[in-house]
C-alpha positions in Angstrom: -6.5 -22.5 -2.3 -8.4 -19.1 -1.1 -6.4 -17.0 0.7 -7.8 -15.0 3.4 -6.7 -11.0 2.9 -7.2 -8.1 5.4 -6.1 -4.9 5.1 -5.5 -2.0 7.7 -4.6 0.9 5.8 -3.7 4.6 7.1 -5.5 7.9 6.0 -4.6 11.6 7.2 -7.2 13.8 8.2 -7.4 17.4 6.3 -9.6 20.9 7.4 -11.7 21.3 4.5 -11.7 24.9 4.4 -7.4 25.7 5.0 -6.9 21.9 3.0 -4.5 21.7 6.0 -3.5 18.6 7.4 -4.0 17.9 11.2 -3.1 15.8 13.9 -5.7 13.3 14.3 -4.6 12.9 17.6 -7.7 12.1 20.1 -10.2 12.4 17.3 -11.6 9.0 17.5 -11.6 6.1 19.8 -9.3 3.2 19.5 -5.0 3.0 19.9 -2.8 0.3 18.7 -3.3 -1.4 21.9 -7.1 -0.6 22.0 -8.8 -0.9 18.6 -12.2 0.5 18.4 -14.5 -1.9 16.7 -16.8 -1.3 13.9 -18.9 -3.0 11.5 -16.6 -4.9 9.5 -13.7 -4.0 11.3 -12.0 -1.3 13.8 -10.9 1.8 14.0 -7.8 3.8 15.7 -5.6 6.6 16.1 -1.8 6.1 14.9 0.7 8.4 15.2 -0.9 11.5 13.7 -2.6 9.5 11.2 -6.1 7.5 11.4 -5.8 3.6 11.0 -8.6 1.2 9.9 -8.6 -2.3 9.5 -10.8 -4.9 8.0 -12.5 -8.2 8.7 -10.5 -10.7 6.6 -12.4 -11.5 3.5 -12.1 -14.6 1.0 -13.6 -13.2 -2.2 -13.2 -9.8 -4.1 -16.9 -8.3 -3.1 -16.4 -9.4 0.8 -12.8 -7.3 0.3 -14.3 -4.4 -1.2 -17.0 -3.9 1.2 -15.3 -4.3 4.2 -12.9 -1.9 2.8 -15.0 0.8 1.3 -17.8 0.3 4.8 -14.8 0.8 7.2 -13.8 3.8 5.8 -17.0 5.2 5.6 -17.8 4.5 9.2 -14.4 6.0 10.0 -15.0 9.5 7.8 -18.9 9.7 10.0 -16.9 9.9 12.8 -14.7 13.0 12.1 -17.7 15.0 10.1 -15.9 18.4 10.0 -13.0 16.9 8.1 -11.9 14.9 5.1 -10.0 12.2 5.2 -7.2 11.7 2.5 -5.6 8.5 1.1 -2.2 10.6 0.2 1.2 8.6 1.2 2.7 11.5 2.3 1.2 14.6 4.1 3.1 17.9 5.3 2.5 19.9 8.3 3.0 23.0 9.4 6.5 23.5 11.2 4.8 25.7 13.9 2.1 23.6 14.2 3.5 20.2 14.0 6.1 21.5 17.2 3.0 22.5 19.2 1.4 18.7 18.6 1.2 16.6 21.1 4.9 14.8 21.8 3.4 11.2 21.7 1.5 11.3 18.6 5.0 12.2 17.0 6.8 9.2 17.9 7.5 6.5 15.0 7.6 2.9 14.5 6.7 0.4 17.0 7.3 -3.8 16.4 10.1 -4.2 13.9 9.5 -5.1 10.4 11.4 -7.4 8.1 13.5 -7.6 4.7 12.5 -10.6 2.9 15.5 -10.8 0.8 17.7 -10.5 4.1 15.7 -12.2 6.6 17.4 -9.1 8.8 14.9 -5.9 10.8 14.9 -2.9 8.8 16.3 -0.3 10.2 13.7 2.5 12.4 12.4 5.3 10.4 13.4 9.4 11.8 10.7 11.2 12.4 12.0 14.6 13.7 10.4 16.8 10.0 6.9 18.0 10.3 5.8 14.7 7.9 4.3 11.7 8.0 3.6 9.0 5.6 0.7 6.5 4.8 0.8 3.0 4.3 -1.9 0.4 2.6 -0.4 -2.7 4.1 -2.4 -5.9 3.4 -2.5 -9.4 5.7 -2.2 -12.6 3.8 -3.7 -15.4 6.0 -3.1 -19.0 5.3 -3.1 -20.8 8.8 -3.5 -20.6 11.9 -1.4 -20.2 15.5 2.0 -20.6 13.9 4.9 -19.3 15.5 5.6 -16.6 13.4 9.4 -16.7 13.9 9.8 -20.6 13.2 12.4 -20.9 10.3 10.0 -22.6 8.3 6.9 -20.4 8.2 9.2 -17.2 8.4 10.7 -18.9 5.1 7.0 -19.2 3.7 6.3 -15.6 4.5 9.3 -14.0 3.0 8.2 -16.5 0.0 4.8 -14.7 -0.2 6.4 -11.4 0.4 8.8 -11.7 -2.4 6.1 -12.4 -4.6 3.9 -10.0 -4.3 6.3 -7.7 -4.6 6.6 -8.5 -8.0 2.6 -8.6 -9.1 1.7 -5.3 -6.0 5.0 -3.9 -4.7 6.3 -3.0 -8.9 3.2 -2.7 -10.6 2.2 -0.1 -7.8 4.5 1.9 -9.4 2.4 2.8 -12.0 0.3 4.4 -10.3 2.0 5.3 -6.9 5.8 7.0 -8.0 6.2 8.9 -4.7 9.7 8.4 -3.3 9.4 10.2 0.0 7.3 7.5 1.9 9.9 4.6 0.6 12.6 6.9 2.2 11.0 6.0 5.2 8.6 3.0 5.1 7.5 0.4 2.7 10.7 -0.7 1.1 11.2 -4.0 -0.5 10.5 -6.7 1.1 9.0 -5.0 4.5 6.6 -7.4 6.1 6.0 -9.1 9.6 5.4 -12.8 10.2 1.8 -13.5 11.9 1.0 -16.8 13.6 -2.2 -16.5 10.5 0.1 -15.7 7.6 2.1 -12.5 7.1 2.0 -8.8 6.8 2.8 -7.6 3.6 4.0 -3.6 4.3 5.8 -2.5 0.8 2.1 -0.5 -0.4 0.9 3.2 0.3 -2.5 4.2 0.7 -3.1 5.3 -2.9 -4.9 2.2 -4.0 -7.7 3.4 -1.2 -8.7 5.9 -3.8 -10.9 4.1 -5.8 -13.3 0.7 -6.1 -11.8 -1.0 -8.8 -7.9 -0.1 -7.2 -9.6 -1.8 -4.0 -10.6 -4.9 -6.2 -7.8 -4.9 -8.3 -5.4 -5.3 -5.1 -7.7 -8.2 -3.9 -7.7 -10.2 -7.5 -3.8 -9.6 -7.6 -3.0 -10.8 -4.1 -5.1 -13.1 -4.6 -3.8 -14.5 -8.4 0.5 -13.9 -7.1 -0.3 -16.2 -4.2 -2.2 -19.1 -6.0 0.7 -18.9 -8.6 3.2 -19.0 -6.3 1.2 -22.4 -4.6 1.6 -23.8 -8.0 5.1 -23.7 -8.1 5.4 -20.4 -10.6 7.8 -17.9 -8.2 7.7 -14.8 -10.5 10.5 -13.8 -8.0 13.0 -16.3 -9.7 11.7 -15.0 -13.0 12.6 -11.3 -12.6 15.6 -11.4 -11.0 15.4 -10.6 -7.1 18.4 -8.0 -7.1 16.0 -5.5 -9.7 12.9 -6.0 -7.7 13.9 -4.4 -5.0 16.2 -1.9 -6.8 13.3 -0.4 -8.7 10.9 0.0 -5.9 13.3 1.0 -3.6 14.0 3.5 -5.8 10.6 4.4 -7.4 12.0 3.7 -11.0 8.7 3.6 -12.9 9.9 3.0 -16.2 11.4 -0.5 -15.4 8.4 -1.4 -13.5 6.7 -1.6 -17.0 9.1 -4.4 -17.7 8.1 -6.9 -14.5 4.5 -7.5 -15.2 3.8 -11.2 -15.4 1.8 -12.7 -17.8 -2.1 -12.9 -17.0 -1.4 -10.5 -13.9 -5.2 -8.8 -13.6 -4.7 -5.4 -15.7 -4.6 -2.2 -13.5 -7.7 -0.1 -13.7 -7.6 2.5 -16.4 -8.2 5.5 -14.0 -4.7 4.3 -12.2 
């Protein structure tokens, strides 16, 4: 089976001149609520942050382009800025106080620990930072209730999984500890009536076309293995997975890499 994947990663906006970040409050059209469509996908604001998200695709070029077009359309609209795929950015304490109080307020839906089945507990967000995520949407069906006790058992299945061949192996190239302090640990995800949201990745893997593809082929790969019966989950010991990303230990990660996973790019 094909799985259909998605995407909607975040991106923080930066004056090219100061290499400051700022508020991308009101800078484009489009709101949780309210996405602003696009070729390929939409765009929004979030938070402080820019959000796009993608047109579900069902083979590796389909996923790049949609990813890679997006966020080109997205970085035409704010010509007098750049837009940076960095997990973490830090503003300006006298700035950040004189933002906008709504584009400073966190979290919205609840998301979910697959190895407790229980919400993760809401984020703080009173320090002049934000983080960026690179969550990806795994779709296998459609109109289920996302909170039936069978499906939510499939997606904390999925989830589990690719936390072994994404969540660990994104280590390697993604060691930064203050986003997981916040978002993104273990086992975060939300059930969909298509499939799941899997919420564990940053942004980094935005940064170049072969990280784009190489997310895709590995989603893509954990997911058929896991239809097949092969749970690398059981393999590597459920208690360490989330220990080591929880806790950004990127030497162990070097340890969970199943056999045949697609190799990491060399640049990452």
């Amino acid at each position: 089976m094909t799985y259909l994947i998605g995407a909607d990663p975040e991106v923080f906006v930066q004056d090219p001149i100061t290499k400051m970040f700022v508020s991308a409050f009101n800078l484009v059209p489009g709101d949780k609520a309210n996405p602003f469509k696009v070729p390929l996908g939409a765009v929004q604001v979030d938070g402080m942050a820019l959000e796009f998200n993608i047109d579900p695709a069902s083979t590796r070029d389909e996923f790049v382009r949609n990813i890679t077009g997006v966020y080109h359309e997205l970085q035409q609209m704010v010509p007098h800025y750049n837009l940076v795929a960095t997990p973490v950015a830090h503003f300006n304490q006298e700035y950040f106080d004189q933002c906008d109080p709504s584009s400073k307020i966190l979290g919205c839906d609840p998301d979910y620990n697959a190895y407790t089945g229980r919400p993760n507990s809401p984020p703080q967000g009173n320090k002049p930072m934000r983080t960026a995520a690179g969550h990806i949407h795994i779709g296998w069906t459609q109109g289920a209730d996302p909170f039936d006790p069978l499906h939510f058992a499939d997606c904390m299945a999925v989830v589990k999984q690719l936390d072994v061949a994404l969540g660990l192996q994104s280590l390697k190239f993604d060691p930064d500890s203050t986003r997981r302090s916040m978002y993104g640990k273990a086992g975060a995800f939300r059930p969909k009536s298509y499939g799941v949201e899997y919420r564990v990745l940053s942004n980094v893997w935005l940064q170049s076309v072969e990280m784009i593809g190489w997310v895709y082929d590995t989603a893509q790969y954990a997911l058929q293995s896991l239809e097949r019966g092969n749970k690398f989950y059981d393999t590597w010991n459920e208690a360490n997975i989330a220990r080591i990303i929880d806790n950004s230990i990127t030497r162990d990660a070097h340890y969970y890499t199943p056999r045949d996973l697609p190799p990491l790019p060399k640049a990452a």
